[in-house]
C-alpha positions in Angstrom: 88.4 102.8 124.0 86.0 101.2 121.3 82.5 100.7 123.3 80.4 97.8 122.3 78.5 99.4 119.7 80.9 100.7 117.8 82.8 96.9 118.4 79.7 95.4 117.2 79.7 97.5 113.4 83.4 97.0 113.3 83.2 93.4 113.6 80.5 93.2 111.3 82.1 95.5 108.7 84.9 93.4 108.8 83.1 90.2 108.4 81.3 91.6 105.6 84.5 93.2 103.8 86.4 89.7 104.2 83.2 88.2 101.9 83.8 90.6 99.5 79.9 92.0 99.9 80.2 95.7 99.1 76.0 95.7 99.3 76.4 94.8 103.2 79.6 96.9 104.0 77.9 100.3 102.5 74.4 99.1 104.0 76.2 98.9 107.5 78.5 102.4 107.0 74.3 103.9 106.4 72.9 102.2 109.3 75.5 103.6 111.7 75.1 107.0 110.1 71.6 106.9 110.7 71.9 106.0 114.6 75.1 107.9 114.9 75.7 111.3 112.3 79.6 111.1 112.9 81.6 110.2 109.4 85.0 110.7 112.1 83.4 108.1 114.0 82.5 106.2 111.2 85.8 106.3 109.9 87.7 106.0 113.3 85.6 103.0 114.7 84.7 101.3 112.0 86.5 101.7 108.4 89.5 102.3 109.9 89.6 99.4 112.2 88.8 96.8 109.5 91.2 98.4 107.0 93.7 97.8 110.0 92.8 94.5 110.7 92.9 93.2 106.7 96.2 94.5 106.3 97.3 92.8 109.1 95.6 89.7 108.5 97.5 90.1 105.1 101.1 90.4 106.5 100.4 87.0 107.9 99.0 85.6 105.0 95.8 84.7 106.4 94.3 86.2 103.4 95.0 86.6 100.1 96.6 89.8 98.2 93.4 89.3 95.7 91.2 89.3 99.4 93.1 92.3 100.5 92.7 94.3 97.6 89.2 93.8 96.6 88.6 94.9 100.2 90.4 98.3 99.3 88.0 98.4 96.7 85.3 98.5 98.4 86.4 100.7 101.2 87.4 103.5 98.4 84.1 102.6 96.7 82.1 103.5 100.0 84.2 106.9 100.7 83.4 107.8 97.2 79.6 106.9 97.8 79.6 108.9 101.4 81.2 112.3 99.7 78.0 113.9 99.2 77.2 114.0 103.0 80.0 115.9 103.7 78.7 119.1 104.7 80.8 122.1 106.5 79.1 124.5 108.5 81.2 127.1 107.6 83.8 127.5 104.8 87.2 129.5 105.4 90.0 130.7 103.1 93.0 127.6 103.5 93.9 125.2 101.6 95.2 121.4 102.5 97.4 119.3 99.8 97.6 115.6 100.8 99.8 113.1 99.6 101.3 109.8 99.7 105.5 108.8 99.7 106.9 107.6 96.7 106.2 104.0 96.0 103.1 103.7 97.9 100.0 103.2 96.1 97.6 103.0 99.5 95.1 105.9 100.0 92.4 105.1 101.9 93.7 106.8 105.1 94.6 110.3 103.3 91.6 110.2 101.5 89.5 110.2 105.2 92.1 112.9 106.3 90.9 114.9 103.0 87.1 114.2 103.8 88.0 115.8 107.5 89.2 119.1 106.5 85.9 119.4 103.2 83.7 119.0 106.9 86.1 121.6 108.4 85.9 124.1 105.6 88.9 123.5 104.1 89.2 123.3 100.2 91.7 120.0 100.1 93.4 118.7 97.0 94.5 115.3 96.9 96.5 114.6 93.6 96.2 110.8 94.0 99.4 108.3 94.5 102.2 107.8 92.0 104.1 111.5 92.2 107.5 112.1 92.5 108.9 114.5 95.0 109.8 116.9 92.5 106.1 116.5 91.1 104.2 117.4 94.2 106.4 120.0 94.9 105.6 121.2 91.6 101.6 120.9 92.0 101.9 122.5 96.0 103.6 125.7 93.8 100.6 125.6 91.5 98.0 125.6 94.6 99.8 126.8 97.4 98.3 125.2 100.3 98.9 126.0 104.0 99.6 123.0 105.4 100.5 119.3 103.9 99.5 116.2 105.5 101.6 113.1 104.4 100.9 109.3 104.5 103.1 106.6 105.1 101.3 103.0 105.0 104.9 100.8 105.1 107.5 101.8 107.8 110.4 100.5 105.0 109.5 103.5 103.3 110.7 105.8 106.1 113.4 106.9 104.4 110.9 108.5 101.4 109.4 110.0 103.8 112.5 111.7 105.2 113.0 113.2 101.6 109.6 114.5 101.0 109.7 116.4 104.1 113.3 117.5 103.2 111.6 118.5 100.2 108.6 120.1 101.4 110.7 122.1 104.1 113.1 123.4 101.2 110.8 124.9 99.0 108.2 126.2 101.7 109.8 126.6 104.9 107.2 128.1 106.6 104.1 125.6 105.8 102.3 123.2 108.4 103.7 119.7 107.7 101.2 116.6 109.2 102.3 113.1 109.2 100.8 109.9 110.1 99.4 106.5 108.6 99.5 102.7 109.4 103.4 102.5 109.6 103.9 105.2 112.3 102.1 102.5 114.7 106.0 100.1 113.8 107.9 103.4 114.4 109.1 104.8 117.9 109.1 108.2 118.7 112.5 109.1 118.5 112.5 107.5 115.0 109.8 110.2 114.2 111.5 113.2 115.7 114.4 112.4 113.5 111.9 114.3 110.8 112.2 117.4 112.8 109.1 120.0 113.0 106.2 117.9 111.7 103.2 116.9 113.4 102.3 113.5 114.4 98.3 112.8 113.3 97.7 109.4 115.1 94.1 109.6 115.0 91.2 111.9 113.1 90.1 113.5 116.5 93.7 114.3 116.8 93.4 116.1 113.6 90.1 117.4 113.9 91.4 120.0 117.0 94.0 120.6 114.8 92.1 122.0 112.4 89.3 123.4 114.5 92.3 125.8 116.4 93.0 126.7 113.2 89.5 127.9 112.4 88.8 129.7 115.8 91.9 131.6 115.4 90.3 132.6 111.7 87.4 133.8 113.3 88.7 135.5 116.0 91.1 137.9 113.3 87.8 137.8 110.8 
């Protein structure tokens, strides 16, 4: 549950991000750094829930598409800014490739699952949005991750999805597959076991043990 704090920031994020001022959303994302050194929670509490709320206000055309994207832009200008305080602790040997489905161009969510695994240790590679199939699977047999992590921002594009992880599964049976992303909120859950062995990441604490079971078992075989 959101507490009022975090309520507060989110509301005035939002506020701010619907004006288009870029100067007040990155001087907000600081301030709540400063009283609160969490870039999950940051991204949970308050990114996140505006970049939720403009897409839906969007799909109801209470705002524009020129609204909604400059409000991308300024979310993706602000991760970009933020980079440099990621800082892991520790760095181990494994190796996340994230990606979107064909025919979406929205990365904002993939791009905060990337930033999680840099503060995890992980070396991620995120090869932006526009591949084919057959081109990420080309680019995962250049850099041979251990796990993929895979958005999927429209539920109409379900079916994509179903191919890239038919894909994925093909040519590297035995690697970690993570889905999740805006449209899996529109999907039930026997829709997403249709997919088979994949794991559902509906939030970045979700992910975040994930990873960190990954890592203890790393240092326990170090």
């Amino acid at each position: 549950m959101m507490n009022s704090r975090n309520k507060t920031y989110a509301d005035a994020f939002l506020e701010a991000l619907l004006n288009g001022n870029r100067d007040s959303c990155s001087a907000l994302a600081h301030r709540y750094l400063d009283e609160h050194p969490s870039l999950t929670d940051l991204y949970e509490h308050v990114i996140s829930k505006a970049l939720y709320e403009v897409g839906r206000l969007w799909e109801i055309n209470k705002i524009t598409v020129a609204t909604e994207h400059l409000a991308t832009a300024i979310i993706e200008g602000i991760l970009n800014e933020l980079f440099e305080k990621l800082t892991a602790q520790k760095k181990f040997t494994k190796k996340v490739v994230l990606a979107c489905v064909e025919n979406e161009t929205h990365q904002i969510g993939i791009k905060m699952v990337a930033d999680v695994f840099e503060m995890k240790g992980w070396d991620s590679y995120f090869p932006g949005t526009g591949l084919t199939n057959s081109q990420l699977i080309d680019y995962m047999t250049k850099t041979k991750p251990d796990v993929i992590a895979i958005s999927l921002s429209i539920y109409f594009n379900f079916h994509q999805l179903i191919l890239l992880v038919t894909s994925v599964r093909e040519h590297f049976p035995a690697i970690e597959i993570l889905v999740g992303g805006q449209a899996f909120k529109q999907l039930s859950s026997e829709t997403i076991q249709t997919l088979g062995k994949v794991l559902y990441i509906s939030d970045l604490y979700i992910l975040e043990k994930f990873i960190d079971t990954i890592n203890k078992q790393l240092e326990q075989t170090a």
